[in-house]
C-alpha positions in Angstrom: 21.9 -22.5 11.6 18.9 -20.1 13.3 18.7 -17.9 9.9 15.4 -17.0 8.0 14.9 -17.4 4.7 15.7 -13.8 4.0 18.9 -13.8 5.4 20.0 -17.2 3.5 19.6 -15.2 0.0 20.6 -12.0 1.8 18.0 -10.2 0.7 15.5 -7.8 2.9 11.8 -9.0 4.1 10.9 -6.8 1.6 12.6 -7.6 -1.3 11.1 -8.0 -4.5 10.6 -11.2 -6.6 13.7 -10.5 -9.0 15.9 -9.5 -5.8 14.6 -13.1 -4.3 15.6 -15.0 -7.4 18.9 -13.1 -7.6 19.6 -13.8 -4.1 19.1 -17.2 -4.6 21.4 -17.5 -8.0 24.3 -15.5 -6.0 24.1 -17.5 -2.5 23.5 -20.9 -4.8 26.9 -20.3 -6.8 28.4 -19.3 -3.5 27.5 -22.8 -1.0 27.3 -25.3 -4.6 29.1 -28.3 -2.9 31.3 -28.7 -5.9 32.6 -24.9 -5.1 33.2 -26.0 -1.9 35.5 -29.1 -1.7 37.3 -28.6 1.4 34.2 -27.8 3.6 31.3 -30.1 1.4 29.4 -31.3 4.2 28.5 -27.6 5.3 27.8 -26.8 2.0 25.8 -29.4 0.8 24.1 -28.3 4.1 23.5 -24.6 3.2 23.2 -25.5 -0.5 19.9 -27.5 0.9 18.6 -24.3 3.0 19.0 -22.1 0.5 16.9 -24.1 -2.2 13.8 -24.4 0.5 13.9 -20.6 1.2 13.7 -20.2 -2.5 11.3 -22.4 -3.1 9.2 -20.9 -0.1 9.6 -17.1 -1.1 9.5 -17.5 -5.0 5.8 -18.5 -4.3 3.3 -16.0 -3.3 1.1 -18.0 -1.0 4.0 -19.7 0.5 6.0 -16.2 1.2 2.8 -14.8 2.6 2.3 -18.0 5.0 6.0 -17.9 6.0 6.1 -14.2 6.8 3.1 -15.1 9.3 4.6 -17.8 10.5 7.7 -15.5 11.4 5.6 -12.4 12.4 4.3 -15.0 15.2 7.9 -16.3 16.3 9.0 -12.4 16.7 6.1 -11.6 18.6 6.3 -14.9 20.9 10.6 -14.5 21.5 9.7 -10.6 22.3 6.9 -11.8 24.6 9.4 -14.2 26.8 12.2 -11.5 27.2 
């Protein structure tokens, strides 16, 4: 799973703190392991991802340290094309 945070709540890089808590609520109800008997493992999985991309965006400092963080990655992956 090579998604960003952004794209586990499915919201934009520039979303706003309510769109990053909504994102959060929907994708959480969505990958909650007890919604997802038959593929649990996977879920749990996701459920996990999405919870740490919450917790990282929902905090100022921490969103502002992960966007440089993946400024840097862009920049490095466009520089070894």
């Amino acid at each position: 799973m090579d998604l960003t945070y952004y794209q586990l709540l499915g919201v934009p890089e520039t979303a706003t703190p309510e769109q990053i808590r909504d994102g959060y609520r929907r994708q959480a109800m969505a990958w909650h392991p007890d919604r997802n008997p038959n593929n649990r493992l996977e879920a749990e999985e996701r459920f996990k991802a999405i919870a740490n991309a919450y917790r990282a965006l929902s905090d100022a400092t921490s969103r502002a340290e992960y966007d440089e963080w993946l400024g840097r990655r862009a920049n490095e992956s466009e520089g070894a094309g």
